[in-house]
C-alpha positions in Angstrom: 39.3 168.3 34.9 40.8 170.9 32.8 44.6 172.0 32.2 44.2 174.8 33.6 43.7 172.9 36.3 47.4 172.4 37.5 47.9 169.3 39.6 50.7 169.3 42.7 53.0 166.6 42.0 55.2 166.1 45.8 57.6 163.5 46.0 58.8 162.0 49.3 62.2 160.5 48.4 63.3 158.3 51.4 60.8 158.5 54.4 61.8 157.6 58.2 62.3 154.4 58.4 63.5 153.0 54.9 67.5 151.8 54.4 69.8 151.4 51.3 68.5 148.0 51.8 65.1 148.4 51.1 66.3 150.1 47.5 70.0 150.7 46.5 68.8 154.4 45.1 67.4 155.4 48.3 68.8 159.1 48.9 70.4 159.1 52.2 72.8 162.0 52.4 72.5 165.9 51.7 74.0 165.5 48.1 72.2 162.3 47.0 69.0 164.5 48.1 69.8 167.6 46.5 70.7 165.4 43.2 67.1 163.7 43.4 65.2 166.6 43.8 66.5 167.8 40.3 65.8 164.4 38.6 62.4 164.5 40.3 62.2 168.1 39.7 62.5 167.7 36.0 60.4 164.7 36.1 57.3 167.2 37.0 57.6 167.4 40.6 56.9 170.5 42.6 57.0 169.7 45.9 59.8 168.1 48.1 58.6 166.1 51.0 62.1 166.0 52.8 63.2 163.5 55.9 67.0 163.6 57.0 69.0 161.6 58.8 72.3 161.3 61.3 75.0 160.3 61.1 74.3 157.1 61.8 71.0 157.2 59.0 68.4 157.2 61.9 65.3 159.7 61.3 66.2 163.0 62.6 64.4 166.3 63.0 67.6 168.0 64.4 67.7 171.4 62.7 71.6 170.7 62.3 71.3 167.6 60.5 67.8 169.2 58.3 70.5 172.5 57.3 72.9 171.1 55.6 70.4 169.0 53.1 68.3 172.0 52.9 71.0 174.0 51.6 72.2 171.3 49.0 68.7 171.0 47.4 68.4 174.8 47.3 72.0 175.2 45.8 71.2 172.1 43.4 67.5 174.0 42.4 67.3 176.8 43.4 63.0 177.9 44.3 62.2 175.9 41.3 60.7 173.1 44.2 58.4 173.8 47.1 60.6 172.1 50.1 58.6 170.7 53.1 59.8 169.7 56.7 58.6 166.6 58.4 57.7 166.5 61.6 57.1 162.7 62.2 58.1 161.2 65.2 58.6 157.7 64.1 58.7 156.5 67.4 61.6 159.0 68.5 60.2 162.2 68.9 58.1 163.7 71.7 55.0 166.3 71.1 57.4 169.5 71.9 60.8 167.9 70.3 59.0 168.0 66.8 57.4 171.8 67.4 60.8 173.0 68.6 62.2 171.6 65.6 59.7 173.3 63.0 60.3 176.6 65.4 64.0 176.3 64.9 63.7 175.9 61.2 60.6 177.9 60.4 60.5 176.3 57.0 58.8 177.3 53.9 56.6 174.3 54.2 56.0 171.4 57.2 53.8 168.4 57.0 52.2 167.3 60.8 49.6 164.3 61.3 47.0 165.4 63.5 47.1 162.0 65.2 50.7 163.0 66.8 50.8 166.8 67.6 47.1 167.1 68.2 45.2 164.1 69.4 44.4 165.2 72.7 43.4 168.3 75.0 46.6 168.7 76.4 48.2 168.3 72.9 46.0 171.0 71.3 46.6 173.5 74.1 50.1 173.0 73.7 50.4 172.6 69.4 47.9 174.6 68.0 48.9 178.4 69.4 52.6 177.0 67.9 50.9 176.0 64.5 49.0 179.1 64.4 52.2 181.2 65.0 54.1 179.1 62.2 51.2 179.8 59.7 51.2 183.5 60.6 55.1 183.9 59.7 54.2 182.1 56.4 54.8 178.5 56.8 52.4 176.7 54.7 51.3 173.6 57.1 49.7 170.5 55.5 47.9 168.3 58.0 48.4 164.2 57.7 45.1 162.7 58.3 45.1 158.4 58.3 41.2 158.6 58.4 38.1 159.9 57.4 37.3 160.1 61.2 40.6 162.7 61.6 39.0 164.6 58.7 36.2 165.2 60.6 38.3 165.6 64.2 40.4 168.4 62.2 37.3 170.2 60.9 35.8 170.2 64.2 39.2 171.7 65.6 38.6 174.3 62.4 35.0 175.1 63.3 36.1 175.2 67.3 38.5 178.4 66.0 41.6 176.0 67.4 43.0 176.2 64.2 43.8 178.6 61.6 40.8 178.4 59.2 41.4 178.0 56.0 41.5 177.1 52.9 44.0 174.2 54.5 46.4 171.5 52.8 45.2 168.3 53.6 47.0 164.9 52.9 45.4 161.5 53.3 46.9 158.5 53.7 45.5 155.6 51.4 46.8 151.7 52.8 50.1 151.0 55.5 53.6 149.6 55.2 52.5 146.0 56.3 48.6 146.6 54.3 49.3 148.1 51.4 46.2 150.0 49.3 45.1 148.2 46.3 43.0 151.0 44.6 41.2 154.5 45.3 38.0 152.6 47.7 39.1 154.1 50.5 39.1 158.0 48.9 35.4 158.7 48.8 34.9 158.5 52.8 37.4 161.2 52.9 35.8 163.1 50.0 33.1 163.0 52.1 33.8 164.9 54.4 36.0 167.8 52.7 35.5 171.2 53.6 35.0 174.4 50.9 37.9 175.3 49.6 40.2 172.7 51.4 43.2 171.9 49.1 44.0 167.7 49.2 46.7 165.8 48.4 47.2 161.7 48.3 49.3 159.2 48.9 49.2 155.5 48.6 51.5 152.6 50.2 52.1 149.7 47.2 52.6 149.3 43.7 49.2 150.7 42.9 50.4 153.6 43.9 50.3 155.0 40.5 47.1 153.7 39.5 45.8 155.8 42.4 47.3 159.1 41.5 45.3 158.8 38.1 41.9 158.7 40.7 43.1 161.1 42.4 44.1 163.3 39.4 40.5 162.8 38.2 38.8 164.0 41.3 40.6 167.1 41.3 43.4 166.3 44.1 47.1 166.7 44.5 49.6 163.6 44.3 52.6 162.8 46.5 54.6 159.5 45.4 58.2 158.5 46.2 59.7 155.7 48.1 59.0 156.9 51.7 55.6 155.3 50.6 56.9 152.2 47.6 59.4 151.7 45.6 57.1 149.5 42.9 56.0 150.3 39.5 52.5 148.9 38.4 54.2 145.5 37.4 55.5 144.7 40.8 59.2 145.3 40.3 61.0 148.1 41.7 61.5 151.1 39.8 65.2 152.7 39.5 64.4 155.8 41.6 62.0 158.5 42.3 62.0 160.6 39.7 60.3 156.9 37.9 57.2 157.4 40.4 57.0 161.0 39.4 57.0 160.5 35.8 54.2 157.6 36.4 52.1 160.3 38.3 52.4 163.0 35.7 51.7 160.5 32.8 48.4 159.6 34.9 47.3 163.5 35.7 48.0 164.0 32.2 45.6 161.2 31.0 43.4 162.9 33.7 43.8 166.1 31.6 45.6 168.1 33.7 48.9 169.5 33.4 52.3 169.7 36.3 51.8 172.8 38.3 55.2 174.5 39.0 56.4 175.6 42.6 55.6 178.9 41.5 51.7 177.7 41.2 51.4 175.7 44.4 52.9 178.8 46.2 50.1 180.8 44.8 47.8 178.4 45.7 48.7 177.3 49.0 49.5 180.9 50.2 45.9 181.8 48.6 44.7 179.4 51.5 46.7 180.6 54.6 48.5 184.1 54.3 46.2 185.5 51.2 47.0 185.9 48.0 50.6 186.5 47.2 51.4 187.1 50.8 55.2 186.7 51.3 56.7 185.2 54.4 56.5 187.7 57.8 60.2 187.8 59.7 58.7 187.9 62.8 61.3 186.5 65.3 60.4 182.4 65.6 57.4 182.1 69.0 58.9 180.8 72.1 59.5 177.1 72.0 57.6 174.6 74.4 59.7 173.2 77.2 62.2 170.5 76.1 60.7 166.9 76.4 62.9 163.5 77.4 63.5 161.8 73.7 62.0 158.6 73.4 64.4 155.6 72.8 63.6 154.1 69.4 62.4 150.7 70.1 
């Protein structure tokens, strides 16, 4: 790898399903996120993975609890960080909840795992004319894949002309909350099967986290690290907060030879992929939401 190479560093700050209880620094509220994306932002990070919550701290994707942490981070850093959307359902959310919510907020970025918005027929007839919509008014979509096997579900969807084709943003999952990875073994198999020009990020649950993010570095990826995923430095103990992860993953993509991209470069380079080069967002009026769907208790 070379430095001028620029790697994506993304941080995913608190997740869907951690509490203050779980670690005493988890950001919670819009001005405890807004204050850790500029300690992470000046740690090297360029991307903001962002969950919100209610009132009550529960994962939300209501658009009028995603605002008002939205506009804290952007008054607290201006464009200086790429800010992406979840649309997880942790167990909450139906299909159409979580598309109405990226509709309502047509963000600058959204992450989705094909496993939940498009892992059947009737999903993809109903997702993919919204995700292609999204794309086209200049949302830059990254895809969630747990598994090689979804790698090679999404390219299929790709090659079928269901999806917008690419260059995509891809994000693999390495390990599980209650099976944490232990090192990079399970990267190849996705490596494998990864398309021309496909841009791919990482993450890793457990305190090898970090040790990860230097593989990944070296095999030309993008990392994402923060305590939605572990809140463990390489020794086992818990770090103080995220910027802490960040800093690990920069020192590792710099022993990798490669430098911190700024937002500025993933925009080029994620745009490059989807909207061409330098495209700028379309204001095209949002696409017609699917019909509302009954919201799942959280069990």
């Amino acid at each position: 790898m070379s430095a001028d190479q620029p790697i994506l560093v993304a941080v995913a700050p608190n997740g869907a399903r951690r509490q203050r209880a779980d670690h005493p620094a988890l950001p919670l509220t819009p001005r405890e996120l807004a204050r850790t994306a500029r300690a992470c932002l000046d740690a090297g990070a360029c991307l903001l993975h962002l969950h919100v919550r209610d009132a009550q701290a529960r994962h939300s994707l209501a658009p009028e609890d995603y605002r008002p942490a939205l506009a804290a981070i952007r008054a607290e850093v201006g464009d200086a960080l790429l800010i992406q959307v979840t649309s997880e359902a942790a167990r909450v959310y139906q299909r159409d909840e979580q598309l109405q919510s990226l509709l309502a907020l047509q963000p600058e970025s959204a992450s989705l795992a094909l496993r939940e918005l498009l892992a059947n027929a009737e999903d993809v007839a109903v997702s993919a004319p919204v995700l292609s919509q999204l794309a086209a008014a200049g949302t830059l979509l990254q895809y969630i894949l747990y598994s090689p096997a979804e790698l090679q579900r999404f390219n299929q969807l790709v090659s079928d002309g269901v999806l917008p084709r690419g260059p995509h943003f891809l994000l693999f999952v390495l390990g599980r909350f209650d099976q944490p990875a232990t090192d990079s073994g399970g990267l190849g198999a996705f490596l494998d099967h990864l398309g021309a020009g496909q841009h791919w990020m990482c993450c890793a649950f457990g305190q090898a986290e970090s040790s990860i993010m230097g593989a990944v570095a070296h095999a030309g990826g993008h990392a994402r690290v923060g305590f939605e995923n572990n809140v463990l430095g390489p020794d086992g103990r818990p770090v103080a907060d995220n910027a802490a992860l960040v800093r690990l993953a920069v020192e590792q993509a710099r022993a990798a030879g490669r430098r911190p991209a700024t937002a500025a470069e993933a925009r080029q380079l994620l745009q490059c992929g989807i909207n061409g080069p330098g495209r700028a967002r379309a204001t095209n009026p949002a696409p017609s939401p699917p019909a509302p769907a009954r919201r799942r208790e959280n069990p």
